[in-house]
C-alpha positions as a LaTeX table, in Angstrom:
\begin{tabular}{lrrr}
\hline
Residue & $x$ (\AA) & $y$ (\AA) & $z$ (\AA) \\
\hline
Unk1 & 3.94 & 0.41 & $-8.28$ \\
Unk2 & 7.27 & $-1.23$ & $-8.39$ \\
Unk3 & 7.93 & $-4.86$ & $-9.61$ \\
Unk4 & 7.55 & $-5.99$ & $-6.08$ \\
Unk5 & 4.05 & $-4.40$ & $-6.28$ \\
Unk6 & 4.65 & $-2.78$ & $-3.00$ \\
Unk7 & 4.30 & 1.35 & $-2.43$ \\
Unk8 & 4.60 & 3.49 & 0.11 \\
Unk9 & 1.88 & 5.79 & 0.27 \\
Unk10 & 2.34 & 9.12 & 2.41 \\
Unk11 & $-0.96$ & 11.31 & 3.27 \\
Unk12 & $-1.36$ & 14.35 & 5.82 \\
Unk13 & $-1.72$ & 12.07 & 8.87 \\
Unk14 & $-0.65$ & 8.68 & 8.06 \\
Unk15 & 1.64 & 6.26 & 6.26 \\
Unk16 & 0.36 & 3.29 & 3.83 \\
Unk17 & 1.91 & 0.21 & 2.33 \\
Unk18 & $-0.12$ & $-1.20$ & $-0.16$ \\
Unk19 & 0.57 & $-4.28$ & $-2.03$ \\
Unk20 & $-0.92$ & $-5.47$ & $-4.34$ \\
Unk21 & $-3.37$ & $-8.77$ & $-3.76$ \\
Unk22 & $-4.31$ & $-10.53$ & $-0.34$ \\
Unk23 & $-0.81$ & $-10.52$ & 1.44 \\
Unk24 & 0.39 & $-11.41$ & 4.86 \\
Unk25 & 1.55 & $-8.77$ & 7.18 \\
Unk26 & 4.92 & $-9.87$ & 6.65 \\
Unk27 & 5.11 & $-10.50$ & 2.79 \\
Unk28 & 4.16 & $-6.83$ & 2.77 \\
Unk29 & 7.04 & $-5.74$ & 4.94 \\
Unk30 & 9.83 & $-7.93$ & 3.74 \\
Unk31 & 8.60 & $-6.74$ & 0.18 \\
Unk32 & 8.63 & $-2.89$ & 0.92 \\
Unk33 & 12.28 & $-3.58$ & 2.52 \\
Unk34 & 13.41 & $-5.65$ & $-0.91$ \\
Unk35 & 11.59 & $-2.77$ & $-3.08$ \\
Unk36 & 13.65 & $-0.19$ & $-0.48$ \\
Unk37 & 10.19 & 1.66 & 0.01 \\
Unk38 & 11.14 & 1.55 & 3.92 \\
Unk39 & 14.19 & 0.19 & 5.74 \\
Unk40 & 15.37 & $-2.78$ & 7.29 \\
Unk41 & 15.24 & $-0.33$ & 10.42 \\
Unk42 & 11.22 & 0.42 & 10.15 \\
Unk43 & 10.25 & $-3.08$ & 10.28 \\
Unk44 & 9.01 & $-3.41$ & 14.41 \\
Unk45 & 7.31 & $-0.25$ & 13.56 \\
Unk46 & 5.34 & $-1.72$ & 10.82 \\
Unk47 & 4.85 & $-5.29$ & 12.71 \\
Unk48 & 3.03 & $-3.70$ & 15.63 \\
Unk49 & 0.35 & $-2.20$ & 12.96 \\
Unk50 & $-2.73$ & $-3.71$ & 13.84 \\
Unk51 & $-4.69$ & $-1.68$ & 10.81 \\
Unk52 & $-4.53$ & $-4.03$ & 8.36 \\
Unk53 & $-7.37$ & $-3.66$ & 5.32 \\
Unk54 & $-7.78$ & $-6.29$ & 2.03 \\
Unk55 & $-10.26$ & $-4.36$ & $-0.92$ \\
Unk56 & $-10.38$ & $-3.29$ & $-3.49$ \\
Unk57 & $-8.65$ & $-0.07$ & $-5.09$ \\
Unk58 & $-9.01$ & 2.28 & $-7.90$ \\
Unk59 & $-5.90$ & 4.35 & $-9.23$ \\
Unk60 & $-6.23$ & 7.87 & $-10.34$ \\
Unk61 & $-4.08$ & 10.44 & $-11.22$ \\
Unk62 & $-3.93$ & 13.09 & $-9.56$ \\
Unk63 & $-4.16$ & 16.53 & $-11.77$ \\
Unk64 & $-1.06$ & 17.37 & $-11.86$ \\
Unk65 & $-0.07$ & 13.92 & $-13.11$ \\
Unk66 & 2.91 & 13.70 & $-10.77$ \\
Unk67 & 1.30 & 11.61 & $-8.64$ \\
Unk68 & $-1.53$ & 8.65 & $-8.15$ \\
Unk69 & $-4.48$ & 8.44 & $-5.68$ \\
Unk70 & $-5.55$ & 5.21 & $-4.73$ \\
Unk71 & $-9.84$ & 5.31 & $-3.55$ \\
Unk72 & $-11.16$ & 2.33 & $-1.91$ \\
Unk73 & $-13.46$ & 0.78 & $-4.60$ \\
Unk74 & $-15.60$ & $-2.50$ & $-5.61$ \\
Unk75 & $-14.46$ & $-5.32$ & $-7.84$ \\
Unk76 & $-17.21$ & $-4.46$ & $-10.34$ \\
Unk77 & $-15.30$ & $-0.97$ & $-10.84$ \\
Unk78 & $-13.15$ & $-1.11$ & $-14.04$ \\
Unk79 & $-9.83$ & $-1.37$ & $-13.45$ \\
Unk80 & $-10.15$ & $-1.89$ & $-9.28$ \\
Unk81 & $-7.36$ & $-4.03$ & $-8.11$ \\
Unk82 & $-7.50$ & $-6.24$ & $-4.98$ \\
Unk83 & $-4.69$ & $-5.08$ & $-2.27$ \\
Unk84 & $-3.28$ & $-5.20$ & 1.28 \\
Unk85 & $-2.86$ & $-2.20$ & 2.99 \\
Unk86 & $-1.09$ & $-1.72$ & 6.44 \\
Unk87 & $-1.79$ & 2.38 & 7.73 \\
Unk88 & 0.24 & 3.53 & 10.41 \\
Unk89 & $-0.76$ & 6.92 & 12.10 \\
\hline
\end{tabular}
């Protein structure tokens, strides 16, 4: 993640911010825009998501170690973070 703590997360059928802690809609949006994860241009898009999910997450990289996958988790789970994620499909 960048030092906003905001990614943009891309999978076969939908797009994810995450961020890390319990966020508003909007601190996630104006901090993907600062971290230039989306643009200025993207941002109605992202207000009108209505999937919005706080949990916990576990990071692991992926085999080829090019890339991270981020599994919903527990906060017992070692290194589980707490995030906000907005999913657009």
């Amino acid at each position: 993640m960048n030092e906003w703590n905001v990614v943009l997360l891309e999978t076969e059928d939908s797009l994810v911010l995450m961020m890390r802690g319990e966020q508003s809609k909007e601190t996630v949006i104006n901090s993907a825009i600062a971290a230039n994860e989306i643009s200025q241009n993207d941002r109605e898009t992202w207000l009108a998501c209505e999937d919005i999910n706080v949990g916990y997450y576990k990071a692991v990289p992926r085999d080829d170690g090019d890339a991270t996958y981020y599994y919903p988790s527990s906060q017992d789970v070692k290194g589980a973070f707490l995030a906000t994620c907005l999913e657009l499909f």
